[in-house]
C-alpha positions as CSV (number, residue, x, y, z in Angstrom):
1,X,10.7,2.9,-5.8
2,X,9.3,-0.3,-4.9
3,X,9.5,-1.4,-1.2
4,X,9.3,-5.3,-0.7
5,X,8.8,-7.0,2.5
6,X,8.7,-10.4,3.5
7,X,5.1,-10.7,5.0
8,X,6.2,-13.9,6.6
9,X,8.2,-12.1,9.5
10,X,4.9,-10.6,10.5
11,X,2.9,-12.8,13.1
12,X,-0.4,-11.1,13.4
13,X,-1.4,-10.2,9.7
14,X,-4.7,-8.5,9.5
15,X,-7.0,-7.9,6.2
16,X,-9.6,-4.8,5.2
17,X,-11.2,-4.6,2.4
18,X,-11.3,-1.0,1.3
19,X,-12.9,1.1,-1.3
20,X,-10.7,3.9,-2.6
21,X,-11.6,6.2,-5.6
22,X,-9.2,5.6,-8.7
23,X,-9.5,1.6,-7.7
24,X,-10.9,-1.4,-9.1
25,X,-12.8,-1.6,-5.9
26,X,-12.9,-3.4,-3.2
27,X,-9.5,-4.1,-2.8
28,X,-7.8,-6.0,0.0
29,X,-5.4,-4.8,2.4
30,X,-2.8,-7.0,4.4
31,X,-0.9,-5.1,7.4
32,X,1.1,-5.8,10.2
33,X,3.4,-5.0,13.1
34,X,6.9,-5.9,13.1
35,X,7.6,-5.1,16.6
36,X,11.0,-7.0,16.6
37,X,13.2,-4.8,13.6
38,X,11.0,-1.8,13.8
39,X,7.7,-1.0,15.4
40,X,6.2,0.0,11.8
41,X,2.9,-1.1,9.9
42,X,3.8,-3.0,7.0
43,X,0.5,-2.9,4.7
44,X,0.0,-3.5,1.0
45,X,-2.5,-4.6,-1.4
46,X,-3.3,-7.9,-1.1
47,X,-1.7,-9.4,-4.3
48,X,1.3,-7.3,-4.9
49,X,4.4,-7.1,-3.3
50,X,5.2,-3.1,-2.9
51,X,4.9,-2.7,0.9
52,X,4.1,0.9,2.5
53,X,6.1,1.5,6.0
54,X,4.6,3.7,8.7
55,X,5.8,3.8,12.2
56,X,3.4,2.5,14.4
57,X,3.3,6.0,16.7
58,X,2.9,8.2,13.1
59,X,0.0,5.7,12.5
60,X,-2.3,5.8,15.8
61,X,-1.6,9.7,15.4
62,X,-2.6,10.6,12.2
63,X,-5.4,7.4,11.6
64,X,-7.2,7.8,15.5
65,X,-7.2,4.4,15.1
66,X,-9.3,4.3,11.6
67,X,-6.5,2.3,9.6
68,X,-9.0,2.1,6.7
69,X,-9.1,5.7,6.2
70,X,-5.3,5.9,6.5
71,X,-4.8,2.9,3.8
72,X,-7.6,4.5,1.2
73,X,-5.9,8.4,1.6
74,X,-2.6,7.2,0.9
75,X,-4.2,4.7,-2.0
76,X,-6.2,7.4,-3.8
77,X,-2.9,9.5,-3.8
78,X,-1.1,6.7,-5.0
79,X,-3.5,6.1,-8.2
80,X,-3.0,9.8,-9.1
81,X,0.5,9.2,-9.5
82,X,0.5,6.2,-11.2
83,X,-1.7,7.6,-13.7
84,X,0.7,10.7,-14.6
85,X,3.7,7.7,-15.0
86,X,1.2,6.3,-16.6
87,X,1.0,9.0,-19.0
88,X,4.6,9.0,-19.0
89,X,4.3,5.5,-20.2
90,X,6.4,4.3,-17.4
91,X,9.7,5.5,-18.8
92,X,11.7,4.7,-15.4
93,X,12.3,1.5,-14.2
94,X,11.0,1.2,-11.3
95,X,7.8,2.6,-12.9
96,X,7.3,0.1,-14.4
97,X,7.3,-2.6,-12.1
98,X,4.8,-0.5,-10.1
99,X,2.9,-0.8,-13.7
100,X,3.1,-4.4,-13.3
101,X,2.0,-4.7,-9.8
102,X,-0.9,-2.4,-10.0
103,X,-2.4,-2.9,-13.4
104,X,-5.5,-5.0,-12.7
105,X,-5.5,-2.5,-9.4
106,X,-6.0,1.0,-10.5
107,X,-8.6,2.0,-13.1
């Protein structure tokens, strides 16, 4: 389901532009720390609204520091899914508003 955050509680928002396969490339990616509720990156694709959560330890552990790769693995993964709902023509709800968000997104 659709996770929303409001971007403007983050005060250091940063931007990469990333090239994942499955994607109208290069996309945009805004993230961010919100060290006061949580200590999790906040990132999504510049231009929706669906935010993807990752505590801030997890992060630095799995990425060694290379966010980008982090962002595009989870990204590719993502278009593969959206393709089978896709398939599925989007029969749940919440599918589709992921349908609405990503459709100039994903190939």
């Amino acid at each position: 389901m659709p996770n929303n955050y409001d971007f403007s509680k983050l005060e250091n928002i940063k931007e990469s532009k990333i090239n994942p396969k499955g994607w109208i490339s290069p996309i945009s990616i805004e993230y961010g720390v919100d060290f006061v509720l949580s200590s999790d990156y906040y990132w999504r694709v510049k231009g929706t609204k669906h935010t993807f959560v990752i505590p801030v330890s997890r992060m630095d552990y799995i990425s060694s520091g290379d966010y980008e790769k982090h962002f595009r693995e989870v990204l590719e993964k993502f278009a593969e899914e959206y393709k089978g709902w896709e398939r599925e023509e989007f029969n749940i709800p919440w599918q589709r508003e992921y349908a609405e968000q990503y459709r100039n997104f994903i190939l």
